[in-house]
N, CA, C and O atoms as CSV, one atom per row, in Angstrom:
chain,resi,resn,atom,element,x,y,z
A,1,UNK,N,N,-0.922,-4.032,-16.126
A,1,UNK,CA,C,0.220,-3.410,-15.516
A,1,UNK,C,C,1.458,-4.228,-15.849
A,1,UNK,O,O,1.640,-5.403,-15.534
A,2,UNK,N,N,2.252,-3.467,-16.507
A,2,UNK,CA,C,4.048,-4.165,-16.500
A,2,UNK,C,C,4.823,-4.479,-15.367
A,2,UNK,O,O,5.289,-3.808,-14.447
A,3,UNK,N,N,4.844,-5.936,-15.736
A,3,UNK,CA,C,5.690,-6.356,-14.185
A,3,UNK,C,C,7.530,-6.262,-14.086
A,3,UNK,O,O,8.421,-6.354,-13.241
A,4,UNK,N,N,7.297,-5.932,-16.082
A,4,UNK,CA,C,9.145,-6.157,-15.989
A,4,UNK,C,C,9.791,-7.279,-15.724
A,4,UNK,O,O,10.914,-7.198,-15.227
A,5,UNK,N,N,9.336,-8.272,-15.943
A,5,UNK,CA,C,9.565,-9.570,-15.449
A,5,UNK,C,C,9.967,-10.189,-13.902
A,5,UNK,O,O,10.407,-11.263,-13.491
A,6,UNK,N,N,9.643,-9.145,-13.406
A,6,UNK,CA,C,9.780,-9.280,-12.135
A,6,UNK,C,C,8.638,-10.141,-11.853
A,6,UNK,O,O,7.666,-10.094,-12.606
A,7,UNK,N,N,8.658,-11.173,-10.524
A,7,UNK,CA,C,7.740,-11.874,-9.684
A,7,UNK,C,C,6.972,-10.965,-8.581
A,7,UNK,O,O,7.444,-10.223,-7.720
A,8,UNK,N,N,5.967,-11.197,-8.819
A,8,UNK,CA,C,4.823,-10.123,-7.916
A,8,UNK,C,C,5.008,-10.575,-6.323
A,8,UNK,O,O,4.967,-11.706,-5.839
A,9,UNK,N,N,5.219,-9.334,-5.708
A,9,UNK,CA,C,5.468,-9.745,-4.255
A,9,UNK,C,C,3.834,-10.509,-3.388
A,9,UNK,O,O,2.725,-10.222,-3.837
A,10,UNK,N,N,3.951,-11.164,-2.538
A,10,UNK,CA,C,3.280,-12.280,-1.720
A,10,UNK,C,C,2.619,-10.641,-1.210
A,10,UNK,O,O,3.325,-9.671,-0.933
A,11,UNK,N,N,1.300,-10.672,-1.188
A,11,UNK,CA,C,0.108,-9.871,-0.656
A,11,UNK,C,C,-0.160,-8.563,-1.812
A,11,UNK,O,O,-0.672,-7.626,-1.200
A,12,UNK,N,N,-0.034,-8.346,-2.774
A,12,UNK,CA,C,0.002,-7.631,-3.546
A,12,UNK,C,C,-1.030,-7.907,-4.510
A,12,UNK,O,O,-1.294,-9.052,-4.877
A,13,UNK,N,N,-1.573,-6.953,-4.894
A,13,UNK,CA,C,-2.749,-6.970,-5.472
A,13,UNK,C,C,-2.550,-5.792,-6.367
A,13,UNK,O,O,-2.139,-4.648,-6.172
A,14,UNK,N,N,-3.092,-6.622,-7.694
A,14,UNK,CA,C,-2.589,-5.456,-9.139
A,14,UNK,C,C,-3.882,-5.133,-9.510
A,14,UNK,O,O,-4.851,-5.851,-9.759
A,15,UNK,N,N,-3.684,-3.509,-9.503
A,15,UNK,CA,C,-5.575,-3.193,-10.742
A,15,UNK,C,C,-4.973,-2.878,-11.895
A,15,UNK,O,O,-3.917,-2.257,-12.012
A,16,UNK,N,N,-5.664,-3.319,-12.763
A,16,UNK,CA,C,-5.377,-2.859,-13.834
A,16,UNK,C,C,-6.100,-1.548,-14.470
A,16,UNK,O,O,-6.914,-0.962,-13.757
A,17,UNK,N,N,-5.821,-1.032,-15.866
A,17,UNK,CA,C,-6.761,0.026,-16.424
A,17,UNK,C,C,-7.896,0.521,-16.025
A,17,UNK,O,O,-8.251,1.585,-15.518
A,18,UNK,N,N,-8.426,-0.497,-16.364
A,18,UNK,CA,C,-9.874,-0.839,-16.369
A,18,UNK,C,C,-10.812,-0.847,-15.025
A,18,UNK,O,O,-11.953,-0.391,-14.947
A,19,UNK,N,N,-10.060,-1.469,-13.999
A,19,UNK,CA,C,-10.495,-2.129,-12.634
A,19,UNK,C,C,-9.779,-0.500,-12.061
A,19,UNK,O,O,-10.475,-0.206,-11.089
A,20,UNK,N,N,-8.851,0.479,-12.240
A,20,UNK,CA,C,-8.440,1.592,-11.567
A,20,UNK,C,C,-9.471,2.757,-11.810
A,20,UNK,O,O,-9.698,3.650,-10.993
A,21,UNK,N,N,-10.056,2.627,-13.027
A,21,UNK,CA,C,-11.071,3.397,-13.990
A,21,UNK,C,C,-12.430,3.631,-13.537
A,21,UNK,O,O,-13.021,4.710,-13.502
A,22,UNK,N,N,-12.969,2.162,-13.100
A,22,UNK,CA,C,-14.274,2.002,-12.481
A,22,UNK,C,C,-14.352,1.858,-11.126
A,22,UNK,O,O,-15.383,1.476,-10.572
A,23,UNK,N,N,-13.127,2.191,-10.420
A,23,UNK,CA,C,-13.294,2.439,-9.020
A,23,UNK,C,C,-13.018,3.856,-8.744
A,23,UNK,O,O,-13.493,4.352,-7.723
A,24,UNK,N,N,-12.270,4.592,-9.579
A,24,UNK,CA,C,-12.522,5.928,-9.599
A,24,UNK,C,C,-13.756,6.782,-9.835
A,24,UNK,O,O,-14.066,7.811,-9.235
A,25,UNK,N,N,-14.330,6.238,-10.709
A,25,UNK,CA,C,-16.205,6.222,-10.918
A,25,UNK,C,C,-17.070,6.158,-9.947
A,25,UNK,O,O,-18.102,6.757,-9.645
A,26,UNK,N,N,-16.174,4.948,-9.333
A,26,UNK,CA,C,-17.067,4.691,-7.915
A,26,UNK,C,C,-17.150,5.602,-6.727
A,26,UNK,O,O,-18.053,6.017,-6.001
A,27,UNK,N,N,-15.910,5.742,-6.813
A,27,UNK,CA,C,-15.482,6.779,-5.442
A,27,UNK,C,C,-16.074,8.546,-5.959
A,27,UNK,O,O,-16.138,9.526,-5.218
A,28,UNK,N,N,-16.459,8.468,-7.533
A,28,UNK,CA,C,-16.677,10.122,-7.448
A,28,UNK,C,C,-18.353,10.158,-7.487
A,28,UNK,O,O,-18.879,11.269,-7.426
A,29,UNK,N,N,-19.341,8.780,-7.603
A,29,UNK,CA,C,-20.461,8.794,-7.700
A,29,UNK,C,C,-21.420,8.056,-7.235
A,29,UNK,O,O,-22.519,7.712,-7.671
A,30,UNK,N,N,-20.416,7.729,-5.594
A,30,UNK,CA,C,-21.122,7.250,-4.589
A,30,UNK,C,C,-21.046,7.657,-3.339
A,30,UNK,O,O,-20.683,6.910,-2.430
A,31,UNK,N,N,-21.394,8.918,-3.169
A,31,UNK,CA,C,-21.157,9.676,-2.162
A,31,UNK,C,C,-21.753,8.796,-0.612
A,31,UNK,O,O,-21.094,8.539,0.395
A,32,UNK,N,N,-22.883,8.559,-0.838
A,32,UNK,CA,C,-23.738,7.610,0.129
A,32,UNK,C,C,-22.467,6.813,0.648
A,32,UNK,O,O,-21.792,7.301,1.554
A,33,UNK,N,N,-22.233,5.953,0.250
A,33,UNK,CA,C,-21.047,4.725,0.440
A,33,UNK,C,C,-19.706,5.566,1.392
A,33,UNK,O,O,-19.233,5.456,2.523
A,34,UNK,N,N,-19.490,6.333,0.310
A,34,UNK,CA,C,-18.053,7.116,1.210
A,34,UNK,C,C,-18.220,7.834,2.668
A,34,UNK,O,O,-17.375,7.761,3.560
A,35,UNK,N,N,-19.427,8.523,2.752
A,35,UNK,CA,C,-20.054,8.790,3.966
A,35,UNK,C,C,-20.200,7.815,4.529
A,35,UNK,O,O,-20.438,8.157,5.687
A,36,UNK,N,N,-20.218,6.464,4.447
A,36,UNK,CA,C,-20.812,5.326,5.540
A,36,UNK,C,C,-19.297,4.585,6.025
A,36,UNK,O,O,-18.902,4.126,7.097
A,37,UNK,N,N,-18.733,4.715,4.763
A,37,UNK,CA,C,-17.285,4.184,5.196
A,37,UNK,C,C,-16.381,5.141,5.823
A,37,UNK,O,O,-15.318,4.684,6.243
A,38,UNK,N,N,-16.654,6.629,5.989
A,38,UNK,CA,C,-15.799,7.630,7.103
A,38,UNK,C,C,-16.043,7.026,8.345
A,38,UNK,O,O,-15.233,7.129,9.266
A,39,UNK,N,N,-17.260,6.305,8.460
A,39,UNK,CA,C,-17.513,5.963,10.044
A,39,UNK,C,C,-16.596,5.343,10.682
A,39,UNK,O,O,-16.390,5.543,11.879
A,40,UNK,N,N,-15.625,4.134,9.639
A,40,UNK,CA,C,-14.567,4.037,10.769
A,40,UNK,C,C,-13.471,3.739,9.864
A,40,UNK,O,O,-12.721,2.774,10.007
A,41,UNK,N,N,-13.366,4.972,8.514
A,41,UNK,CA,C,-12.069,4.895,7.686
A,41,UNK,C,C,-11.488,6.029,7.998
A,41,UNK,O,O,-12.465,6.686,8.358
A,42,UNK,N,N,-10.568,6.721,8.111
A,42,UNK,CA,C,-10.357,7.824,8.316
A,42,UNK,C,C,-10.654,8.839,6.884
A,42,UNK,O,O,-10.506,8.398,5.745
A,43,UNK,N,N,-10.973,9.871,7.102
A,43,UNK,CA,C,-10.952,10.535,5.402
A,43,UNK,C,C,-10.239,11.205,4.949
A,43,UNK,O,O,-10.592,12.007,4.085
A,44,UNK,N,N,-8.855,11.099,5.421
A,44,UNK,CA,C,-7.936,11.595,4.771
A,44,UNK,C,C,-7.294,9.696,3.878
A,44,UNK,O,O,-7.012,9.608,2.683
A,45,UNK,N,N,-7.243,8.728,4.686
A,45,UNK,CA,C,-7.002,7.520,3.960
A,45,UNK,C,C,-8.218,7.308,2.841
A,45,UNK,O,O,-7.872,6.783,1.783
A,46,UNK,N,N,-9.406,7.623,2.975
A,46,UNK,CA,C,-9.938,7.237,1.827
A,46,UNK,C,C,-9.996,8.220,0.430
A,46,UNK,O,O,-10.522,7.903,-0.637
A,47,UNK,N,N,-9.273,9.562,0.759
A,47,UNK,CA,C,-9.015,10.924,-0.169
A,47,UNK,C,C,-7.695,10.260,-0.643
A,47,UNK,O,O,-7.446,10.461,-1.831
A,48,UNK,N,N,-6.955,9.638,-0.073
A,48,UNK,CA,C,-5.550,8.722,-0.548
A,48,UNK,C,C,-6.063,7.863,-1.855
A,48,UNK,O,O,-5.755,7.899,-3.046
A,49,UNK,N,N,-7.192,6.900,-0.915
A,49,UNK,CA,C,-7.154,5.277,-2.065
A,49,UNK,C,C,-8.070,6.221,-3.018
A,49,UNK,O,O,-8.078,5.765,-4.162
A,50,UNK,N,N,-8.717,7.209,-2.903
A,50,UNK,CA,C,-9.183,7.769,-4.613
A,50,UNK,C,C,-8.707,8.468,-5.303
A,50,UNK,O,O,-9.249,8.788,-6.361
A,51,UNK,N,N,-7.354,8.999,-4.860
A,51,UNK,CA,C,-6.389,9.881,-5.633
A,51,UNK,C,C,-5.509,9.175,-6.209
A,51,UNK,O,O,-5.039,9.441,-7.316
A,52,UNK,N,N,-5.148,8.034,-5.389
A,52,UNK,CA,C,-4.021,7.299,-6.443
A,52,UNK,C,C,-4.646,5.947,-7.417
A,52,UNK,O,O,-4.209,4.824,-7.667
A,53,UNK,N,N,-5.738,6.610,-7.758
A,53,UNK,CA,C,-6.510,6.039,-9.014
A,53,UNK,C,C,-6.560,7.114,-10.239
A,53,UNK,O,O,-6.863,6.867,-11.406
A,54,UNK,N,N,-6.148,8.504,-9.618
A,54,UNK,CA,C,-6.327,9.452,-10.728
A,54,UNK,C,C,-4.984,9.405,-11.690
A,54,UNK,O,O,-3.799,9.723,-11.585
A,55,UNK,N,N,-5.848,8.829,-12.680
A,55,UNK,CA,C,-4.696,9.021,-14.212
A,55,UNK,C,C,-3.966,7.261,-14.431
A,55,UNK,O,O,-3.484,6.763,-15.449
A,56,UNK,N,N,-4.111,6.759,-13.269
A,56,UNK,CA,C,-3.768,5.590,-13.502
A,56,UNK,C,C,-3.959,4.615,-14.279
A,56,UNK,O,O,-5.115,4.220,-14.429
A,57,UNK,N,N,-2.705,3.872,-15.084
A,57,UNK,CA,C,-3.313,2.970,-15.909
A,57,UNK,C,C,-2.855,1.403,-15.088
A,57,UNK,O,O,-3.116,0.245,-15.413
A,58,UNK,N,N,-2.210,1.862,-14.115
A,58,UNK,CA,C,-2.335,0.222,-13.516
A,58,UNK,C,C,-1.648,0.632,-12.127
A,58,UNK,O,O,-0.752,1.463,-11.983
A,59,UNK,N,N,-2.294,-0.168,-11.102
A,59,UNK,CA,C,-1.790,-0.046,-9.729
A,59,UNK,C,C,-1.542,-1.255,-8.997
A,59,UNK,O,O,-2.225,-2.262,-9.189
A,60,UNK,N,N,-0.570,-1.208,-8.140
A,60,UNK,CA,C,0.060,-2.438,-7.156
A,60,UNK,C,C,0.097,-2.366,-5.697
A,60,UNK,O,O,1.066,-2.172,-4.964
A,61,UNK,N,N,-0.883,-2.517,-5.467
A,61,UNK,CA,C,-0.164,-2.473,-3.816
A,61,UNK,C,C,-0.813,-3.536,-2.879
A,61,UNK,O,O,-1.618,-4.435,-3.121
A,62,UNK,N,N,-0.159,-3.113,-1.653
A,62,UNK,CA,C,-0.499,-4.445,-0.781
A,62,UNK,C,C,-1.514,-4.145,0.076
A,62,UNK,O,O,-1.012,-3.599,1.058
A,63,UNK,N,N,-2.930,-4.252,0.210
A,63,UNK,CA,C,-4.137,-4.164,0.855
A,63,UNK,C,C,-3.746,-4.202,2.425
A,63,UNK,O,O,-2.950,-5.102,2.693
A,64,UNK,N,N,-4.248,-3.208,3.764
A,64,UNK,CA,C,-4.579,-3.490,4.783
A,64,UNK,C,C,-6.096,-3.981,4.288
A,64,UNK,O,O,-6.406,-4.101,3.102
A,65,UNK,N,N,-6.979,-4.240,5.411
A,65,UNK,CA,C,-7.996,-4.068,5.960
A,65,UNK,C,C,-8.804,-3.075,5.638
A,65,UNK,O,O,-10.008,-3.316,5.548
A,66,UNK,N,N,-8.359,-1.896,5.425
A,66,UNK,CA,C,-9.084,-0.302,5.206
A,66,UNK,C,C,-9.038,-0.672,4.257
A,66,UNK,O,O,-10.186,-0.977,3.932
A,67,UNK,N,N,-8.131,-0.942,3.227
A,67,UNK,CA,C,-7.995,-0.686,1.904
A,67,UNK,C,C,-9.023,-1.617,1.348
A,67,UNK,O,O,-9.893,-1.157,0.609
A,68,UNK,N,N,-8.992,-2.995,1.667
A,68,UNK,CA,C,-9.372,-3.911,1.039
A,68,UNK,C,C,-11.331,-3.231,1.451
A,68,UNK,O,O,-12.250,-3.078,0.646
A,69,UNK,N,N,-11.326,-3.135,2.040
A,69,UNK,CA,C,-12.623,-2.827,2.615
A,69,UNK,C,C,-13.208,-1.326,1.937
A,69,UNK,O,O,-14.377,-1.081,1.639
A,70,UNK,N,N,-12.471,-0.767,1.852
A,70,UNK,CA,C,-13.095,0.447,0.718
A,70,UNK,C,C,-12.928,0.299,-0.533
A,70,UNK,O,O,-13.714,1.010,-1.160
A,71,UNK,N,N,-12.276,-0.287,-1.153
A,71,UNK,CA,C,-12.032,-0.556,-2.457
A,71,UNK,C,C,-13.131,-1.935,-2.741
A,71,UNK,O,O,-12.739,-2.425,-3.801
A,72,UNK,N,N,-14.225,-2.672,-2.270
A,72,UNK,CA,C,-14.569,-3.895,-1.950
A,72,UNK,C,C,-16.059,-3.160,-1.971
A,72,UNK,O,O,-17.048,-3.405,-2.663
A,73,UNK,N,N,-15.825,-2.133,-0.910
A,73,UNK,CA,C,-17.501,-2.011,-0.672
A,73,UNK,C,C,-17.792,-0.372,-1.963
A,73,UNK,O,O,-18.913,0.106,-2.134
A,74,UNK,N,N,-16.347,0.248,-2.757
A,74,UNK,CA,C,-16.856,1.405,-3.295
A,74,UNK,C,C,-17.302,0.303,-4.696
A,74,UNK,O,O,-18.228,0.643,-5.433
A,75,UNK,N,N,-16.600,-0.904,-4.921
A,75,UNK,CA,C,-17.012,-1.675,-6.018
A,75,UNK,C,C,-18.646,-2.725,-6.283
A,75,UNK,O,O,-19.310,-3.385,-7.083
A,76,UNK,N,N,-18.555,-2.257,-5.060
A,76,UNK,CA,C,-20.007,-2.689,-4.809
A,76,UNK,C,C,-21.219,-1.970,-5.094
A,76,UNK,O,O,-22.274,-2.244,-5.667
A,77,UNK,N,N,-20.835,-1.166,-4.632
A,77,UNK,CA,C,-21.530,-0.114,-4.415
A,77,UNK,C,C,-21.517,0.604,-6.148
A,77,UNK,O,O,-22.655,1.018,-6.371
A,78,UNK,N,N,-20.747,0.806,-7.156
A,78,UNK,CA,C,-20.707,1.042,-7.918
A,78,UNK,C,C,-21.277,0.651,-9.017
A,78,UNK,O,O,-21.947,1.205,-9.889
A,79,UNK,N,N,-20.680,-0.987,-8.714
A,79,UNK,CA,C,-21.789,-2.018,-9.423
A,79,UNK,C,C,-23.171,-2.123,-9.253
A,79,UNK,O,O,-23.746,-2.747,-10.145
A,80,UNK,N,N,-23.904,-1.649,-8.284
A,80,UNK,CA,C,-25.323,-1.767,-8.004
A,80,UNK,C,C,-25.718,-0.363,-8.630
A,80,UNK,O,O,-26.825,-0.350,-9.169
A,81,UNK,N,N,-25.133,0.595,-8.644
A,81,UNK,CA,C,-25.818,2.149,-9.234
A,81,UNK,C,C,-25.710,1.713,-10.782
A,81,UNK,O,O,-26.739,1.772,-11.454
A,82,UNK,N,N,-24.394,1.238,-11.436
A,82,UNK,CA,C,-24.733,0.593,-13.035
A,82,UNK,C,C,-25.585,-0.037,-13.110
A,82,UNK,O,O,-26.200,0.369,-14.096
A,83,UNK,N,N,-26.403,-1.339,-12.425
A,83,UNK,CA,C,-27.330,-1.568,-12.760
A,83,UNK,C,C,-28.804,-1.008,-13.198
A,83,UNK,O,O,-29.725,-1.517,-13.837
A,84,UNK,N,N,-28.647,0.077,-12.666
A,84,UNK,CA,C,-29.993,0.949,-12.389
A,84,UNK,C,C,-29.551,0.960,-14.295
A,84,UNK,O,O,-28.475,0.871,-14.886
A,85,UNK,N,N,-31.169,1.132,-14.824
A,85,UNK,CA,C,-31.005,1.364,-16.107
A,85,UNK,C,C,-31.465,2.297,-16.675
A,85,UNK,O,O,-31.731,2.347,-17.876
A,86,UNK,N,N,-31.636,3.299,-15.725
A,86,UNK,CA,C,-32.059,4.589,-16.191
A,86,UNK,C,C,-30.881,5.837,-16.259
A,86,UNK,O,O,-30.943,7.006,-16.643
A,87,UNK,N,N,-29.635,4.883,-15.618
A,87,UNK,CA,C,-28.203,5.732,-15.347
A,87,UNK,C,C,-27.936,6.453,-16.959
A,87,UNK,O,O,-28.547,6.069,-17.957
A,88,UNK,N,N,-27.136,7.309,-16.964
A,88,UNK,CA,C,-26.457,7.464,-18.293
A,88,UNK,C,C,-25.080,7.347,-18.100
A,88,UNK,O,O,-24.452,8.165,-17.428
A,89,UNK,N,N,-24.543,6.330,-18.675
A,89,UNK,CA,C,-23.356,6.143,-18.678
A,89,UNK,C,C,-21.914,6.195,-19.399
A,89,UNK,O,O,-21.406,5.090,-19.589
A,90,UNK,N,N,-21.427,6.944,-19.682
A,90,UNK,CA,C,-20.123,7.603,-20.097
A,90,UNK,C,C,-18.848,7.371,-19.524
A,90,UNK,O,O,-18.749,7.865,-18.401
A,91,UNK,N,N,-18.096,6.927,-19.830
A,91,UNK,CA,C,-16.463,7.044,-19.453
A,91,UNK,C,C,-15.597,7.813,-20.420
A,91,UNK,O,O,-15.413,7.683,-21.630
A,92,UNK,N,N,-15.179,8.550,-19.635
A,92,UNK,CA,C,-14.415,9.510,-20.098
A,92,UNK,C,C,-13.254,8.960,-20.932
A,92,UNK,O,O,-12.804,9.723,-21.787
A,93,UNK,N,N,-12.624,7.571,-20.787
A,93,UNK,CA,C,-11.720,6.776,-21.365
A,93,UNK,C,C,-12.220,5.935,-22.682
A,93,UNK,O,O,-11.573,5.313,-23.525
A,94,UNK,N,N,-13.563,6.152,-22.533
A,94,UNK,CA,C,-14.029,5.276,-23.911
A,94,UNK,C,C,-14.164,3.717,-23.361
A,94,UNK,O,O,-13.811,2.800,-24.102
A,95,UNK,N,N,-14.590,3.499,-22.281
A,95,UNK,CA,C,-14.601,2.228,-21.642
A,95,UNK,C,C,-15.822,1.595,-21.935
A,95,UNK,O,O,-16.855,2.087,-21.481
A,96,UNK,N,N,-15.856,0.730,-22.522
A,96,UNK,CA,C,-18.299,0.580,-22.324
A,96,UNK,C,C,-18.411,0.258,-20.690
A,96,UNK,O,O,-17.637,0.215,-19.733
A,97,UNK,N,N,-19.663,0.081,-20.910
A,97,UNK,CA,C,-20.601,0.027,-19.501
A,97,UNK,C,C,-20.223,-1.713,-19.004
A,97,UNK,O,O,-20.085,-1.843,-17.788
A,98,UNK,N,N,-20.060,-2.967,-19.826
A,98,UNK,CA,C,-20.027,-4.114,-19.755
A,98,UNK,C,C,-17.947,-3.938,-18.854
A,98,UNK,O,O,-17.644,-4.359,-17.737
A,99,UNK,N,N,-17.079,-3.285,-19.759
A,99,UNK,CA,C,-16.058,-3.360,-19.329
A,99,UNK,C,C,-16.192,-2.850,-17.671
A,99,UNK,O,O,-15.597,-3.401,-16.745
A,100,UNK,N,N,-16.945,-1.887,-17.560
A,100,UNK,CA,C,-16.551,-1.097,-16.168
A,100,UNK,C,C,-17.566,-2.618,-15.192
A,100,UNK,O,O,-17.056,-3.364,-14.356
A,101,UNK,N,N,-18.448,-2.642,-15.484
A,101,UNK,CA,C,-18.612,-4.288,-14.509
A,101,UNK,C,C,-18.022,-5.279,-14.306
A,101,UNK,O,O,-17.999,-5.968,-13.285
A,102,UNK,N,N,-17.390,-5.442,-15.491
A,102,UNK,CA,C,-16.383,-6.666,-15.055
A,102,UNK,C,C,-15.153,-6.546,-14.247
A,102,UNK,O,O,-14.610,-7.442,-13.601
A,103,UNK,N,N,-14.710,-5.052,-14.399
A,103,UNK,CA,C,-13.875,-4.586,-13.850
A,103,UNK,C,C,-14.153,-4.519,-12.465
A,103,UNK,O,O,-13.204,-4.854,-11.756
A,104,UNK,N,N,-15.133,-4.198,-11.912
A,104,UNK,CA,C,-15.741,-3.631,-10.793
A,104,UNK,C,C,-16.296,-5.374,-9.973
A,104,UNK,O,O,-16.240,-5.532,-8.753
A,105,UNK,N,N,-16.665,-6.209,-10.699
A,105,UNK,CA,C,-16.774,-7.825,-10.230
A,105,UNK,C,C,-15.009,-8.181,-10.797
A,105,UNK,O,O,-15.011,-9.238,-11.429
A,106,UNK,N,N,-14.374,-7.899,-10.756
A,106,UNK,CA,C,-12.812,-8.585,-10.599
A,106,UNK,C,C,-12.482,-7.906,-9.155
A,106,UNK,O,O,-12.054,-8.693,-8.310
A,107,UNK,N,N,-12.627,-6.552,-8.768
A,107,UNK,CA,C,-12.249,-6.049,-7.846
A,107,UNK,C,C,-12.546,-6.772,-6.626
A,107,UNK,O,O,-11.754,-7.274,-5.828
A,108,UNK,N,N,-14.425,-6.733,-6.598
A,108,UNK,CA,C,-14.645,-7.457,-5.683
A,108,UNK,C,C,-14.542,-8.928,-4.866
A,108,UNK,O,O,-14.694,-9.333,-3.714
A,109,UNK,N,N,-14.144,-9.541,-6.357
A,109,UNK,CA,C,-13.448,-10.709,-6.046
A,109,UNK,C,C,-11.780,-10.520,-5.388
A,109,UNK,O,O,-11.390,-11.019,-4.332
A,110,UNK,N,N,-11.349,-10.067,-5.887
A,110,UNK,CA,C,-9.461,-10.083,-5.228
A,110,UNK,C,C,-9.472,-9.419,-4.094
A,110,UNK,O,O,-8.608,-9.662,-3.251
A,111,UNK,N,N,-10.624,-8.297,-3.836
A,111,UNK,CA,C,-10.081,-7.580,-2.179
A,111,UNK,C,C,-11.201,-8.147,-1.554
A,111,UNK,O,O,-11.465,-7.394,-0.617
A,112,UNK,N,N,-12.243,-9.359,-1.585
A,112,UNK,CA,C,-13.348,-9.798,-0.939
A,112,UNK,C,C,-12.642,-11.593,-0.025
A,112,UNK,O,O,-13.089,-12.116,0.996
A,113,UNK,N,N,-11.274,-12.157,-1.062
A,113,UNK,CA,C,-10.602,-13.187,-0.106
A,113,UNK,C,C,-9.395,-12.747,0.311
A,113,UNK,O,O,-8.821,-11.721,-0.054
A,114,UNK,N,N,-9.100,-13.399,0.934
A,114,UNK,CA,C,-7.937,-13.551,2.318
A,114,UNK,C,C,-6.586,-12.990,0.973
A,114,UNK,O,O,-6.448,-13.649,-0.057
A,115,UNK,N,N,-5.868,-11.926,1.213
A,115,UNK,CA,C,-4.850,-11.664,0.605
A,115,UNK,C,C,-3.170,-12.381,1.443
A,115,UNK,O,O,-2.903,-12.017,2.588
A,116,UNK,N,N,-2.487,-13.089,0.899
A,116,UNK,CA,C,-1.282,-13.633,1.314
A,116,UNK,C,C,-0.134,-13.142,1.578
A,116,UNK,O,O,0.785,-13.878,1.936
């Protein structure tokens, strides 16, 4: 994501391509997960954090709690169904299977500590 030389504001958290790509994946092919997280996300906020992944090539924003917590557990959750090795796996962007994990273990690292 282009910062424009601008300095990134204090609690802000950038996805990039890649990391916006495989959480959109996540959110359209982990239904299980999204059902467990309505229990106390609302689902119109979590129809939010998976829409403004659509088309995106880089995103910025500043994590509540909800956010960090659905974006944390859909990357989790995403990452454990890639493992399965019987998946067939395709990205529509031409991404390999190695990029969308790393992407998906960067996520979980930046919304899993204390954001500033």
């Amino acid at each position: 994501m282009k910062n424009f030389g601008f300095e990134k504001a204090p609690g802000v958290v950038e996805l990039n391509e890649f990391e916006c790509c495989a959480l959109r994946e996540g959110f359209a092919k982990n239904p299980r997960t999204i059902s467990q997280l309505m229990d106390f996300i609302d689902n119109k906020k979590l129809k939010l954090y998976a829409d403004e992944l659509v088309g995106s090539k880089g995103l910025g924003l500043r994590p509540d709690d909800n956010t960090k917590t659905a974006y944390s557990q859909i990357a989790k959750a995403e990452l454990k169904r890639l493992e399965d090795e019987s998946i067939e796996f395709k990205c529509i962007y031409g991404h390999s299977l190695e990029e969308h994990k790393r992407a998906l273990q960067s996520v979980v690292s930046a919304f899993s500590k204390p954001v500033n």
